[in-house]
C-alpha positions as CSV (number, residue, x, y, z in Angstrom):
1,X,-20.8,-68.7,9.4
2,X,-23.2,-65.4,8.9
3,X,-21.8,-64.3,12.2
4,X,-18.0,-64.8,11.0
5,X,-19.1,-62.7,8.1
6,X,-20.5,-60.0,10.0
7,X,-17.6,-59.7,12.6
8,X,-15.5,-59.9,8.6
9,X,-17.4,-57.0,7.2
10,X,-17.6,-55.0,10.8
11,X,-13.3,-55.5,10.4
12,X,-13.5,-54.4,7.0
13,X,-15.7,-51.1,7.6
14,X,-13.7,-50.4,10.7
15,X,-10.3,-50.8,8.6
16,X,-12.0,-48.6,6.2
17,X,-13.2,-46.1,8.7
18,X,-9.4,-46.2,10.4
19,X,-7.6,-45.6,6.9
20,X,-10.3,-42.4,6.6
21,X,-9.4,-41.1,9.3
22,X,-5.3,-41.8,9.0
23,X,-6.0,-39.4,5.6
24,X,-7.7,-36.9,7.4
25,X,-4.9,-36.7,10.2
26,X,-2.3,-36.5,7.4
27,X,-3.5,-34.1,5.5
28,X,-1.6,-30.9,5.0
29,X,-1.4,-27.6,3.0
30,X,1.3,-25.0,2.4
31,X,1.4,-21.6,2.0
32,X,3.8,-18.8,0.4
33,X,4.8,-16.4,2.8
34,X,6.0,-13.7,0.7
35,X,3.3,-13.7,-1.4
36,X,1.1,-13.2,1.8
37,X,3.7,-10.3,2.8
38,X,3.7,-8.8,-0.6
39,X,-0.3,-9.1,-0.9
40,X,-1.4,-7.9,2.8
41,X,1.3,-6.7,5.0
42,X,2.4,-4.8,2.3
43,X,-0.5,-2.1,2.5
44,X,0.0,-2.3,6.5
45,X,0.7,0.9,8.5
46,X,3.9,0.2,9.2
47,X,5.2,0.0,6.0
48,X,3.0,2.8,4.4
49,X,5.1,4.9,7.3
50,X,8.5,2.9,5.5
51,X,7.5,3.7,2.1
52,X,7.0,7.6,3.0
53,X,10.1,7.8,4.7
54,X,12.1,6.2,1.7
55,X,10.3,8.6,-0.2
56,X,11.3,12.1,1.8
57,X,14.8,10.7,1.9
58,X,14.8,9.6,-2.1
59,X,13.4,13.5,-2.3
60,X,16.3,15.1,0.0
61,X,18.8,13.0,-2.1
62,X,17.7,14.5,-5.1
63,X,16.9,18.4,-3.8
64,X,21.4,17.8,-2.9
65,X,22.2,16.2,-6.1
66,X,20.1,19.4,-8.0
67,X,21.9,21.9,-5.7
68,X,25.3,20.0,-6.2
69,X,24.8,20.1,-10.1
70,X,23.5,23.7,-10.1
71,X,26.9,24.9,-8.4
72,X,28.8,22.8,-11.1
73,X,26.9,24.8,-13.9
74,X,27.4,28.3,-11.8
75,X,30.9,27.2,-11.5
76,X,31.6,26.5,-15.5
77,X,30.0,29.7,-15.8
78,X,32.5,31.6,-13.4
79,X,35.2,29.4,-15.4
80,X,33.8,30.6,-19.2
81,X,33.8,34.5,-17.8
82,X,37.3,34.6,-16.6
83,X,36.3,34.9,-12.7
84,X,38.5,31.8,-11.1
85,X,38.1,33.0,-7.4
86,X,34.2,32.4,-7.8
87,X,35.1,29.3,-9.7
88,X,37.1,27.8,-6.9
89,X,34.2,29.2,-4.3
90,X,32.1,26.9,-6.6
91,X,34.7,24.4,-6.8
92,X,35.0,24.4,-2.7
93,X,31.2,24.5,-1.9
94,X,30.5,21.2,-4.6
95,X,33.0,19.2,-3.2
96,X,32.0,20.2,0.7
97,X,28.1,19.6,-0.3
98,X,29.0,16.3,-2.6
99,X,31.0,14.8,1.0
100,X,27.8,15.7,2.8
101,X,25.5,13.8,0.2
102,X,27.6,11.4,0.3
103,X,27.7,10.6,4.3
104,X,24.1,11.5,4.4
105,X,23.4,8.3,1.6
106,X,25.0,6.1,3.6
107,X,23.6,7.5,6.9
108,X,19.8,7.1,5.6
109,X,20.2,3.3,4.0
110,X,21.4,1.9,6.5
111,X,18.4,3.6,8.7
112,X,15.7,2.0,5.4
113,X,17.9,-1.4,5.6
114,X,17.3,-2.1,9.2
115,X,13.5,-0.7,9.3
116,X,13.2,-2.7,6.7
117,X,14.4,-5.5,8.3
118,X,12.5,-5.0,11.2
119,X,9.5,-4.8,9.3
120,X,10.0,-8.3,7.2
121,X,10.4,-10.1,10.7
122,X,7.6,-7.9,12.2
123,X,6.2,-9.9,15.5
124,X,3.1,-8.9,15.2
125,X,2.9,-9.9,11.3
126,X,3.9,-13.1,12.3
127,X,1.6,-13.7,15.3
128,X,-1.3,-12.5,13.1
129,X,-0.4,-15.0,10.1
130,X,0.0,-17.7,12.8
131,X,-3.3,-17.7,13.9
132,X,-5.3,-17.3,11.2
133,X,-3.1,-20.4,9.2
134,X,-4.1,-21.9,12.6
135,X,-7.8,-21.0,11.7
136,X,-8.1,-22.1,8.5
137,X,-6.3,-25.4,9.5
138,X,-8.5,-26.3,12.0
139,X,-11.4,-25.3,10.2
140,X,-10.4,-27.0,7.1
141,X,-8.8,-30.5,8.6
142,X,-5.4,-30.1,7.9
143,X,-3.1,-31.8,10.3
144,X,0.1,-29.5,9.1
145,X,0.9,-26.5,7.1
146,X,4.3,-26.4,5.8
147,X,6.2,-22.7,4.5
148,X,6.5,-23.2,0.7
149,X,9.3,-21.1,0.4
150,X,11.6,-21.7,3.6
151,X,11.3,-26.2,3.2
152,X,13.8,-27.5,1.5
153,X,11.8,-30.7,1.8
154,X,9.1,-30.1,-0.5
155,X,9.7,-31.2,-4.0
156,X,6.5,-31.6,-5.4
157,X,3.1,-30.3,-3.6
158,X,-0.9,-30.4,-5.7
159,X,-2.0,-26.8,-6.0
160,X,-5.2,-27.9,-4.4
161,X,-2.7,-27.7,-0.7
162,X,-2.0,-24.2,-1.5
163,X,-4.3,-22.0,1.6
164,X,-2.1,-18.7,0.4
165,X,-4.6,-17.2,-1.1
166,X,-7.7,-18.3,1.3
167,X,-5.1,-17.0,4.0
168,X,-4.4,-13.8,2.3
169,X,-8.2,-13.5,2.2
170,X,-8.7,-14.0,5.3
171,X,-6.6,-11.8,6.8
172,X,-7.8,-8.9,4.7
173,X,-11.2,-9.8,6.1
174,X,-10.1,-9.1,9.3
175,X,-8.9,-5.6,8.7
176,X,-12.1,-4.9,6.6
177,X,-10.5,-4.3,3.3
C-alpha cells in the first residue's frame, strides 16, 4: 500500500510539475508598437533629419505666402493711387508666384509623405525592436508576444502582459539615453 501511495503522490507532483511548466510555455505578453515608435524612434536620427526638413519646407512655404501677400498689398496700393499698369504687374507676378507655391506644396508633401512612410516601416527600426522583444522574452519566460495594436484577436489582455514600457526602456538603454 505505502508503495502505491508513493508512486500516487510521485504522479501527483509530476502532474503538478507538468501543469507548471504547460504555464510557463504559455505565457505571453504584448506590446504597443506605436507607443514604442512615438517614445524611442521618435528622437532617432532619421527622423530628427525628417522633422528638419518639414520644417525648412513649412519655412519656404511661408517666406512665398509673405511675398505673395506683400505683392497683393503693393498691388491695392498701385490700385488706390491710380497707377493700373503697376497694378496688373502686381496682379501678373501674384498669380505666376501663387501657381509656383502652389506646385511647389504639392511637390514637397508628397516628398514628407513617402519619407515618412519610409521611416514608419524603417528596417532597421524593426530589426532593432525584434530583438530586443526577443530579449526580454527569453529573459522573462514568455513563450509569445503578440502586437497590441495590429491583432484583431485580442479582446481582453492583464496590464501585467504589457513589456512596452520595459521594451521602450530597454531600447533606450542601448543607445545610452
Amino acid at each position: 500500500m505505502k508503495h502505491i501511495q508513493k508512486w500516487g503522490l510521485g504522479l501527483c507532483l509530476f502532474g503538478l510539475a507538468w501543469q507548471l511548466e504547460a504555464q510557463q510555455l504559455t505565457r505571453f505578453a504584448v506590446v504597443d508598437l506605436s507607443k514604442v515608435y512615438i517614445a524611442f524612434f521618435r528622437d532617432s536620427r532619421a527622423v530628427r533629419e525628417f522633422e528638419e526638413r518639414s520644417a525648412r519646407v513649412q519655412v519656404e512655404l511661408d517666406r512665398m505666402s509673405r511675398e505673395i501677400q506683400d505683392l497683393k498689398n503693393s498691388q491695392l496700393s498701385a490700385e488706390s493711387r491710380g497707377d493700373k499698369d503697376q497694378a496688373l504687374r502686381f496682379e501678373h507676378d501674384i498669380y505666376r508666384k501663387s501657381e509656383y507655391l502652389q506646385e511647389y506644396y504639392k511637390l514637397k508633401t508628397a516628398e514628407l509623405e513617402e519619407q515618412k512612410s519610409k521611416l514608419m516601416q524603417s528596417g532597421a527600426f524593426l530589426n532593432q525592436v525584434h530583438d530586443e522583444v526577443r530579449l526580454i522574452a527569453e529573459s522573462e519566460g514568455y513563450s509569445m508576444v503578440l502586437s497590441l495594436k495590429e491583432s484583431t484577436g485580442i479582446l481582453w489582455y492583464s496590464p501585467t502582459v504589457d513589456i512596452t514600457d520595459k521594451l521602450i526602456q530597454s531600447l533606450r538603454s542601448k543607445v545610452g539615453r
